[in-house]
C-alpha positions, 0 to 999 in steps of 0.5 A: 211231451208225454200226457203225464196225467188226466182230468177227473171229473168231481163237482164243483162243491161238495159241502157235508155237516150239520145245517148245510142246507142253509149255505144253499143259495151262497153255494149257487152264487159263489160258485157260478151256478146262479146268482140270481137263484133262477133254478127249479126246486125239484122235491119228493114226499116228506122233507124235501116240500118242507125243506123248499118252504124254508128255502123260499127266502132265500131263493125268491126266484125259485120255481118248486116242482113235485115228483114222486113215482121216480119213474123215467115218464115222471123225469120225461115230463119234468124235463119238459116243465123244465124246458118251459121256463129259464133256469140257471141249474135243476136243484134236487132236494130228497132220497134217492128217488128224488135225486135220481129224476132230478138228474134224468131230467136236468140231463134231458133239458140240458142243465146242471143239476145240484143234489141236495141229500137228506139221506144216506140210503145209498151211492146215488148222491153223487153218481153218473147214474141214475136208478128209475122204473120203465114200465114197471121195472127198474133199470139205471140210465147213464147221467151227468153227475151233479155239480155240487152236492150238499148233505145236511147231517140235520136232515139225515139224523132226522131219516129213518135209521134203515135208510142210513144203515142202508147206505153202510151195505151199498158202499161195503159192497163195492168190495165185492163189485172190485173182485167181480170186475178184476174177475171180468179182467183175468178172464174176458180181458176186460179194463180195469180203472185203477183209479175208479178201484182205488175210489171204490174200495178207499169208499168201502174201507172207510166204513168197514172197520168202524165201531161208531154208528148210525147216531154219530155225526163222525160216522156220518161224515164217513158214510156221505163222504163214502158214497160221495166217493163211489159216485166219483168212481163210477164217474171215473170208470164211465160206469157202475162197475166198480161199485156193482157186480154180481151183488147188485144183479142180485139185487136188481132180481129181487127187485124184479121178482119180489118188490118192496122185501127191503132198502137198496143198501140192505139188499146189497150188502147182503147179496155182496156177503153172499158173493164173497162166500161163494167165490170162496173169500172167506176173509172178505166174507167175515169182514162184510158180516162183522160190519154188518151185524155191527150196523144190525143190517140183514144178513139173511134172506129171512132178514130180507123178507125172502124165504131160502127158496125166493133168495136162490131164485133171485140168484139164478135170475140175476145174470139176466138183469145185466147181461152186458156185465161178467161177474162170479155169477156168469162165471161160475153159470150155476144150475138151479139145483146148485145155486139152491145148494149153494144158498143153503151152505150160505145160510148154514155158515152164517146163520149164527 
C-alpha cells in the first residue's frame, strides 16, 4: 500500500481572542499537559511579571522564573533551575525574546513548552526556532515547537504599535524567502516543501491586501493566526526557509553591524522590499510597498536609522550571516560598488 499521505506536526491547541490568557490553566488540564498546574512560568520584563501574578490562582503549583538578556547562557541556565525541580511543561508568557529562551530551555531539560503571546512583533510564537545572542551576536537554534499557543489580543492591543506593525514586515516577507528558496531549486538543486510554501505564502497573503489595521481585533486574528502560520511552515519544511531568504540575511547584518536601528519585523519587511526590487519583481515589490506604507512600517534605510551607506553595507555583509543558505544574494554575488548602486536605484524608486 502506497504512503498516500504524511503527518504534520502542529500544537496540540492554538487559542486566539481576547482574555484567552485566562482559559490558561483549563487549556494544561484538558489537553493533558497538566492537570495539576505543576509547571514553570518563565517571564520576561513588562507584562509578563504582571500576567504570572494573576495567574497565581489559578496555577497554585506554579514556579515563576524571570529572564531577560535572551541570550543562549541565560536559556543554559534556566534549563539547569528547570531541571532542579518536577514539572509537567515549561509555560512562556512574553515577546519574543521571552518565547524563544522559554523553548531553548525546555528543549534542553527535556519538556513541552506552551507559548503564551503578549505581542505580534514576528513568526517566533509558534516556530521551531528560536532567535538568541552568543557572545554578543545573534544566531537562530533549532527547537521544538511548542505544544499549545495562546495569544491574547487584550494583551496585544495593549503592546506598543511598532511591535505589532512589526509582526505585518516579518509574515509579508515570506513572499520573498519563497522566490529565494525556488531560486536555490532552479539553480543548486535544492528541495522545495510545496506543503511549507503553501503555509508560508497562505501566512503572507492573508495580511497583504488588507485595509484594516494594527487597531482591529479582525486584523489581529489574521496577523496571529499568520505568524502561527509560518511557525508551522518552518515546522514542516525542518527549517526557516520558507520564511527567511536574502530578506533576513539582511537583517541579521544589520543586526550584527548596526544594533538596536529597529524592530525584527520592520527590518524585513524592508530588506524583503528590497530583495524583490533587486530580482527585477516589480509586481512583488509594489505589492510589499503598498502593504507597507499601509501599515506606516519603514521602508527606507533612513526609515530604519541607517544611512544609504550603512544599508549597502549591510547588504554586502549579508551572505556571511548564513552561508549554509543560497538566496538572489549568493546568486547575483554583487561587488561593493555594485550593491551601493543598486541600493541607490532602490532609494530612487521608491523614495516617493
Amino acid at each position: 500500500m502506497p504512503l498516500l499521505t504524511r503527518m504534520v506536526g502542529t500544537p496540540l491547541a492554538i487559542d486566539i481572542g481576547p482574555g484567552a490568557v485566562k482559559g490558561l490553566a483549563p487549556l494544561l488540564a484538558d489537553r493533558r499537559i497538566s492537570s495539576g498546574g505543576d509547571v514553570a512560568v518563565v517571564v520576561g520584563p513588562g507584562q509578563g511579571e504582571a500576567l504570572a501574578a494573576e495567574l497565581e490562582s489559578s496555577l497554585e503549583n506554579a514556579d515563576v522564573h524571570r529572564v531577560d538578556s535572551g541570550s543562549v547562557e541565560e536559556a543554559t541556565e534556566l534549563s539547569r533551575e528547570l531541571r532542579n525541580d518536577f514539572h509537567d511543561a515549561v509555560v512562556g508568557i512574553g515577546g519574543g525574546r521571552t518565547l524563544d529562551v522559554a523553548k531553548y530551555a525546555a528543549g534542553l531539560a527535556g519538556l513541552p513548552m506552551v507559548a503564551v503571546a503578549t505581542s505580534l512583533a514576528h513568526d517566533g510564537i509558534a516556530s521551531p526556532v528560536a532567535s538568541l545572542e552568543l557572545s554578543g551576536r545573534k544566531g537562530s537554534y533549532g527547537v521544538q515547537m511548542p505544544v499549545a499557543v495562546v495569544v491574547d489580543l487584550d494583551l496585544v492591543k495593549s503592546s506598543e504599535p511598532g511591535m505589532r506593525r512589526s509582526g505585518i514586515g516579518d509574515v509579508v516577507s515570506n513572499l520573498s524567502a519563497i522566490d529565494d528558496w525556488r531560486l536555490a531549486e532552479r539553480e543548486r538543486g535544492e528541495e522545495v516543501d510545496g506543503v511549507a510554501v503553501t503555509f508560508a505564502r497562505v501566512a503572507a497573503m492573508a495580511v497583504l491586501h488588507r485595509t484594516d489595521g494594527i487597531e482591529d481585533e479582525e486584523f489581529l486574528i489574521a496577523l496571529a493566526e499568520a505568524l502561527v502560520l509560518s511557525g508551522l511552515a518552518m515546522a514542516t519544511a525542518g527549517s526557516s526557509r520558507p520564511c527567511s531568504g536574502g530578506d533576513h540575511e539582511i537583517l541579521h547584518a544589520i543586526d550584527h553591524l548596526f544594533p538596536g536601528t529597529a524592530w525584527h519585523g520592520e527590518l524585513a519587511g524592508a530588506a524583503s522590499l528590497f530583495v524583490s526590487h533587486l530580482r527585477g519583481d516589480a509586481r512583488l515589490a509594489e505589492e510589499i510597498d503598498k502593504c507597507l506604507r499601509r501599515h506606516t512600517l519603514p521602508r527606507l534605510p533612513r526609515e530604519l536609522g541607517l544611512s544609504e551607506d550603512q544599508f549597502a553595507e549591510a547588504v554586502h555583509y549579508a551572505p556571511r550571516t548564513r552561508p549554509d543558505r543560497f538566496t538572489l544574494l549568493e546568486h547575483l554575488n554583487l561587488g561593493e560598488r555594485e550593491v551601493r548602486e543598486r541600493v541607490r536605484a532602490y532609494v530612487e524608486a521608491f523614495d516617493r
